[in-house]
C-alpha positions, -999 to +999 in steps of 0.1 A: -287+706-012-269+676+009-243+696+007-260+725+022-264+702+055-232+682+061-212+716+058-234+740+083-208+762+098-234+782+118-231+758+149-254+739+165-294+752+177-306+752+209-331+723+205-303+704+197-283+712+226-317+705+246-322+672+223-281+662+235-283+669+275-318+653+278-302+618+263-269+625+284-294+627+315-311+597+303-279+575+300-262+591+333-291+587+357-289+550+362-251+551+366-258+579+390-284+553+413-260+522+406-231+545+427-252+557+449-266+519+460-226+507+456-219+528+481-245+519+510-239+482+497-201+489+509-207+504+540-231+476+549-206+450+542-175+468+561-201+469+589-213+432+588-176+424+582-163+443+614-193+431+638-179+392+628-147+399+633-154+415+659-175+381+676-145+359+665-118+377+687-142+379+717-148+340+711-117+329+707-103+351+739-132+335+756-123+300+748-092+308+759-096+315+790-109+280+796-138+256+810-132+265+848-122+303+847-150+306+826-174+286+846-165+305+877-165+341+862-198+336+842-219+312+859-207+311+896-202+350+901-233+358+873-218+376+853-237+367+821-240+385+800-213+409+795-218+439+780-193+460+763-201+493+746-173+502+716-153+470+721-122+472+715-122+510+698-148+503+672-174+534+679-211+525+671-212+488+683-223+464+710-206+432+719-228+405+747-210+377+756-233+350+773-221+319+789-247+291+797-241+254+808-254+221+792-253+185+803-249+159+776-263+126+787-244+096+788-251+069+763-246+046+783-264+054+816-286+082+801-275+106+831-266+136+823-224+138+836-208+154+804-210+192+811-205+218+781-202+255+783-227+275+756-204+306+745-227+331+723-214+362+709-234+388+699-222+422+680-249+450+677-247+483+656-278+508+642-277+517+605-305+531+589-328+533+616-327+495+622-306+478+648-283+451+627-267+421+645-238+388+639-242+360+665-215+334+670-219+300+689-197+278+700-191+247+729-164+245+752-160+210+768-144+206+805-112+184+798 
């Protein structure tokens, strides 16, 4: 009779067939989710990535344009902030540059005579309905 089992040359049922793709669905399913969140994980990134990247070369040409030009362009001609739609080729994001001024007191006199510029960067982008953003800060000193 054991025999009989191990040796049935007839093939296999249809409730076994049934029985085999509703444990393959089981086991594929979360595998199937895990891609699927992999991928809109990646995306995120490569945008979150870009937007820095993007704030980092728009600081750094800013800083080096230095304290006066900048003074003059930004805060004497007002031309904070500055807005630039696809900067640089990237479709899909905003870039605001904003220059302010701040006075750093003297320790010794407590007046304030030590002028620094405020340089914020700010890349924008939409995904998913929300509006995402990367901000960068940094000081530039007059020398």
């Amino acid at each position: 009779m054991i025999k009989t089992i191990f040796c049935n040359t007839h093939g296999s049922t249809f409730i076994e067939l049934l029985v085999a793709l509703a444990i393959l669905g089981l086991v594929v399913t979360p595998f199937l989710n895990l891609f699927a969140f992999s991928s809109l994980a990646v995306n995120t990134a490569s945008r979150q990535t870009t937007a820095v990247n993007l704030c980092r070369l728009q600081l750094e040409r800013t800083k080096a344009t230095g304290y006066a030009d900048l003074n003059n362009y930004y805060l004497i001609e007002h031309n904070t902030p500055l807005i630039e739609i696809n900067p640089d080729g990237y479709t899909g994001f905003r870039r605001e540059t904003t220059v302010s001024q701040f006075f750093l007191p003297d320790t010794e006199t407590a007046t304030p005579n030590i002028s620094l510029l405020i340089i914020t960067v700010s890349v924008f982008w939409q995904q998913d309905g929300q509006e995402l953003s990367e901000n960068l800060i940094t000081y530039l000193a007059e020398r």
